[in-house]
matplotlib code that plots the C-alpha trace (Angstrom):
import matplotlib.pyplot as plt

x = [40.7, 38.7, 38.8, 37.5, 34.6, 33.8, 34.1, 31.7, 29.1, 29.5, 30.5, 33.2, 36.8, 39.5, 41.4, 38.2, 37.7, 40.7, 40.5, 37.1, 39.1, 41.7, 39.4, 37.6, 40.4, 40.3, 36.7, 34.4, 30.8, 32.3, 33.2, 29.9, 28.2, 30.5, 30.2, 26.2, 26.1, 28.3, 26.0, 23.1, 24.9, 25.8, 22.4, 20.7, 18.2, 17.0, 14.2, 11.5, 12.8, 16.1, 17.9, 15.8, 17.0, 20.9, 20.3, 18.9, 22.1, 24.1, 22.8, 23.1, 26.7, 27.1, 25.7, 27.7, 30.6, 29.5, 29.6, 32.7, 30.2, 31.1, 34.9, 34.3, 31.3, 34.0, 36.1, 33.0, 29.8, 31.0, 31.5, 29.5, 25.8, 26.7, 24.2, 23.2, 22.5, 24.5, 26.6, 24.1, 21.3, 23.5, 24.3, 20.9, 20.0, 22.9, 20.9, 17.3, 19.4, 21.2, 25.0, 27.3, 28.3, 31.6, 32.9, 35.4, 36.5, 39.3, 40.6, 40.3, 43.9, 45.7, 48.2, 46.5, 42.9, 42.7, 44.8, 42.7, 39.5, 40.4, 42.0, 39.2, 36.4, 35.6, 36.7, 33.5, 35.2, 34.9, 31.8, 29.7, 31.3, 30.1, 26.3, 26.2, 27.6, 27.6, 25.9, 28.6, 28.9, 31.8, 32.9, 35.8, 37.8, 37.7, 33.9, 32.3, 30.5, 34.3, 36.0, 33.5, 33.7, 37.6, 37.9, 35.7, 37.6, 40.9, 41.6, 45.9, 45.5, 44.0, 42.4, 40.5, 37.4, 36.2, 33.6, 31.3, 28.5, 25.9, 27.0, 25.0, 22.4, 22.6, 19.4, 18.6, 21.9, 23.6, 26.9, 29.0, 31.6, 34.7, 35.3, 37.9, 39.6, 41.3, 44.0, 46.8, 48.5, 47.0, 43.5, 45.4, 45.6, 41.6, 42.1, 43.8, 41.0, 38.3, 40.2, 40.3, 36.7, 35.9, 37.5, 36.1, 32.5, 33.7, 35.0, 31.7, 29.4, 27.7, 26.7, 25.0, 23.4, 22.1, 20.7, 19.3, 17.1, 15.9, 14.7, 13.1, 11.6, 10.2, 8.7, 6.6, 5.4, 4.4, 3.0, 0.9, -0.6, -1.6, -3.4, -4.8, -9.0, -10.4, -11.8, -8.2, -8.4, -11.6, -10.4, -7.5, -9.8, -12.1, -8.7, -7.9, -11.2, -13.1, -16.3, -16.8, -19.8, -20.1, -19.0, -18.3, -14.9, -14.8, -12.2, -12.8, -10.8, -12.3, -15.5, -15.8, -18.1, -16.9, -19.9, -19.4, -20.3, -16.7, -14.4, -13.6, -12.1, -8.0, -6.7, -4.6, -8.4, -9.8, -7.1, -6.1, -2.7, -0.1, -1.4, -4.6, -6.4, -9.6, -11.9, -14.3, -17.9, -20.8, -23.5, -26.9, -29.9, -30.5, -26.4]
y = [290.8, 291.7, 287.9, 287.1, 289.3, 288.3, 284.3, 285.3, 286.7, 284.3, 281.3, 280.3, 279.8, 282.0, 281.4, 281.3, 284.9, 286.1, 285.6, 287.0, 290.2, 290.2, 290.1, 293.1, 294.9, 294.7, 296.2, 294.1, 294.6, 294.1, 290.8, 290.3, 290.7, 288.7, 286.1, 285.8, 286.8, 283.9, 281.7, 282.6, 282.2, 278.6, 277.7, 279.1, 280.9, 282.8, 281.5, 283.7, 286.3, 285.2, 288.1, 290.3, 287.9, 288.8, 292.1, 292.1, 290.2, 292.0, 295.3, 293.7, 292.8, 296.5, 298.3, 296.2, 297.3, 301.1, 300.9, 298.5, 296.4, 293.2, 293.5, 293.1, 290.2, 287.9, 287.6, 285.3, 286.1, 287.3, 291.0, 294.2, 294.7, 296.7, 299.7, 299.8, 303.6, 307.1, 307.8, 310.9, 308.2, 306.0, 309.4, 309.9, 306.2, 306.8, 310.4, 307.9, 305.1, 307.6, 306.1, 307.5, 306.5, 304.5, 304.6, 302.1, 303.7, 301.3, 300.6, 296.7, 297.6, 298.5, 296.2, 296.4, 295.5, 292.1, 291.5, 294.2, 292.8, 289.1, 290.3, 293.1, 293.4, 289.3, 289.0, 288.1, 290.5, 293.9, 292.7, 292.0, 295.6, 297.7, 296.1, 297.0, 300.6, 302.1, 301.9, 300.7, 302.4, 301.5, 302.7, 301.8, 304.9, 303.8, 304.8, 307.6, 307.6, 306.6, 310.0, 311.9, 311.2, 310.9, 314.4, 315.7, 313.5, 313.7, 310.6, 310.5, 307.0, 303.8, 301.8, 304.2, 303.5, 307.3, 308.2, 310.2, 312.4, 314.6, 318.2, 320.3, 322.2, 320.3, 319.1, 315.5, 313.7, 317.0, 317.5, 315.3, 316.2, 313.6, 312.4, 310.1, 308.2, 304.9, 304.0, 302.1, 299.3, 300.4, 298.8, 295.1, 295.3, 293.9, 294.9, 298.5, 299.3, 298.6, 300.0, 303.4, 303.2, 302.8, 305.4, 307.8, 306.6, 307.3, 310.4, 311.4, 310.1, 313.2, 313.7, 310.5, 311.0, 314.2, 312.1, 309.7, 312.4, 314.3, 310.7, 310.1, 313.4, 312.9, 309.5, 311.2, 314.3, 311.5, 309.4, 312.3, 313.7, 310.2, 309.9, 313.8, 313.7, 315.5, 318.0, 319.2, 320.0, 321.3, 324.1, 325.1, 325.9, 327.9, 330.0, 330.9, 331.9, 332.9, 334.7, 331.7, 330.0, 326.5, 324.1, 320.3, 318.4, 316.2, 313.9, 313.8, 310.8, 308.7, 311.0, 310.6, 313.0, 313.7, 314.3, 315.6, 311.8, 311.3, 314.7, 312.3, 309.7, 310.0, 310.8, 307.4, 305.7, 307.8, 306.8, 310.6, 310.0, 310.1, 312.3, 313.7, 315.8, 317.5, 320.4, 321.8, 322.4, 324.2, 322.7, 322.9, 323.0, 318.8, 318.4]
z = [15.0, 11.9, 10.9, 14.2, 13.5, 10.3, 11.4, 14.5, 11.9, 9.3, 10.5, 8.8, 10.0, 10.9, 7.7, 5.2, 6.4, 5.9, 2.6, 1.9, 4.1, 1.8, -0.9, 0.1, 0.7, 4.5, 5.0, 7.0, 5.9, 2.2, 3.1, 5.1, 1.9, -0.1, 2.0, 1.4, -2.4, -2.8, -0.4, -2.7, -5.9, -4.7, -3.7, -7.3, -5.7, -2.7, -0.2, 0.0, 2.8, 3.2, 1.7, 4.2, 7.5, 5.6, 5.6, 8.9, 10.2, 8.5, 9.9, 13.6, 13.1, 11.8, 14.6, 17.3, 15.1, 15.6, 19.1, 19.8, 21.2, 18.8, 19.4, 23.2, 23.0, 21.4, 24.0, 26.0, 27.9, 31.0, 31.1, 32.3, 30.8, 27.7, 27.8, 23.5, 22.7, 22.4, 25.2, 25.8, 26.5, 28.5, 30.5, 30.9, 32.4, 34.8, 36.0, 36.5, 38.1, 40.5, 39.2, 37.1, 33.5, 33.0, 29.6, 28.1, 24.9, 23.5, 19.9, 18.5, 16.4, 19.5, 21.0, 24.4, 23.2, 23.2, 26.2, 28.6, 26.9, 28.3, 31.6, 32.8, 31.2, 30.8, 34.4, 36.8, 39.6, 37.4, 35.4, 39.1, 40.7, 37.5, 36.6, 40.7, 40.3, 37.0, 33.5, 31.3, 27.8, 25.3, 22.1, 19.4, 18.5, 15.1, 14.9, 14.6, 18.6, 19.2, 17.7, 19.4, 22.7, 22.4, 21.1, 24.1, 26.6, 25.4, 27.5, 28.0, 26.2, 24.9, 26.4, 29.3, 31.6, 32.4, 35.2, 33.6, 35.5, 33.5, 34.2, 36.6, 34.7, 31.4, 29.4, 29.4, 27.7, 27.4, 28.7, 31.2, 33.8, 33.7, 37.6, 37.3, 34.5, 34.3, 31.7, 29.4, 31.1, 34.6, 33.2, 33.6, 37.3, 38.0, 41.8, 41.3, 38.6, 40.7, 44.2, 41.8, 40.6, 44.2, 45.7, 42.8, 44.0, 48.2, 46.7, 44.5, 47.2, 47.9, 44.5, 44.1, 47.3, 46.0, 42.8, 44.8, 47.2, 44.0, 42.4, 45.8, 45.9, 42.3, 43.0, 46.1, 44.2, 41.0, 44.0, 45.5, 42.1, 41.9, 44.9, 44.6, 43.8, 40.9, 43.3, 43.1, 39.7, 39.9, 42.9, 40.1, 37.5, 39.8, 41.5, 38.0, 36.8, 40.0, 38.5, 35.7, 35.3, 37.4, 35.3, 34.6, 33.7, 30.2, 28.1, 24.7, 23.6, 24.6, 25.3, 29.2, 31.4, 34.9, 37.1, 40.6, 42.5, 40.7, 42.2, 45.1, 43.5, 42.9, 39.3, 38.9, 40.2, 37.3, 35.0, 34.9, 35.9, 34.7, 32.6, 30.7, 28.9, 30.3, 29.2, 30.7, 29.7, 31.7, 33.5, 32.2, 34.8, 33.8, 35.3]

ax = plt.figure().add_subplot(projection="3d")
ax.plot(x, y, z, "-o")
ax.set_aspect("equal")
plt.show()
């Protein structure tokens, strides 16, 4: 498998990279970069900026590595949309999308890998039924994401697909509740897997419905602050100071005065919304 992934960044073939493996000893990036010293030591000289497009390749090919990402996208185009962040942040766009997370934490040196990589996840079945239900996160155990979230789900073994919804209470991307979980040779059967991931949704569906009323609920408070007029704002200032002077409302980047022909008009007609900073000034007799 590592050959594979250094002929898929190179471009060499399977038996060239072995060697430069072998070379370095069986570490991948090592024989990334051997690979393109020796490209520039055969051409004499660097073009200008070509060392900076290497690196720059080179640090792409690292970060799919870090995430398992690169392991997976060789076995062809058709899988789930890979969601490319923490697993916190992917737990997080599963709360604003109303799903839950599926994780696929795997390990490219198991025995399993390649053949549940071809048989699940590149099959058009699985990939359609997850982009429709779930934000898809993986991982390689053999990074550092990968140990983490194996030590905190302590899945029963390799590969897994876990269900993962953010725990109630916890912060944005902090801590996940495991619904349902997915693994070993189990994975194989395309119609079992997604009959199980089914049933954990049929079983979960209250939660999601609870998701989906508090997204709804938020996108009809955003939408009326939106449509409230500045006279709004003004009748909050005076509750709070109810013996102040009469006064006007001001921005002051950029430097905007808000007369009172303008306390009608709504905050997102203003450009007020979604949000803004005002001050407030008082009115002098020429207001």
């Amino acid at each position: 498998m590592a050959a594979s992934e250094v002929a898929a960044i190179t471009g060499l073939s399977e038996e060239a990279s072995q060697s430069l493996l072998d070379a370095a000893g069986g570490n991948l990036e090592v024989a990334v970069q051997l690979h393109f010293d020796q490209e520039d030591s055969a051409a004499g000289s660097s073009l200008p900026g070509f060392s900076h497009l290497r690196l720059l390749f080179v640090g792409l090919g690292r970060l799919l590595q870090r995430t398992g990402l690169l392991s997976l996208e060789l076995h062809g185009e058709t899988h789930p949309r890979f969601f490319r962040g923490s697993c916190s942040e992917a737990l997080s766009r599963a709360r604003r999308e109303a799903k839950f997370c599926l994780v696929y934490l795997h390990s490219a040196a198991h025995p399993a890998a390649a053949s549940t990589c071809d048989e699940l996840i590149a099959n058009a079945l699985f990939a359609a039924f997850v982009d429709e239900n779930f934000v898809f996160w993986v991982a390689d155990d053999a990074t550092a994401d990968g140990r983490a979230v194996r030590q905190a789900l302590r899945p029963r073994e390799l590969p897994t697909l876990v269900v993962l919804a953010q725990a109630e209470g916890a912060g944005r991307g902090r801590g996940a509740q495991a619904l349902a979980q997915v693994a070993g040779v189990r994975l194989r059967d395309v119609d079992g897997t997604v009959a199980a991931l089914s049933e954990t949704l049929q079983t979960w569906a209250p939660l999601l419905e609870e998701a989906r009323e508090e997204l709804t609920a938020r996108a009809d408070q955003a939408r009326e602050e939106a449509e409230a007029p500045l006279q709004a704002v003004v009748d909050w200032v005076e509750a709070s100071d109810p013996d102040g002077e009469e006064f006007g409302l001001a921005s002051s980047y950029p430097r905007k005065e808000f007369g009172r022909e303008l306390r009608g008009s709504s905050l997102s007609e203003l450009g007020l919304h979604p949000s803004s900073t005002l001050f407030t000034r008082e009115l002098s007799d020429s207001d």
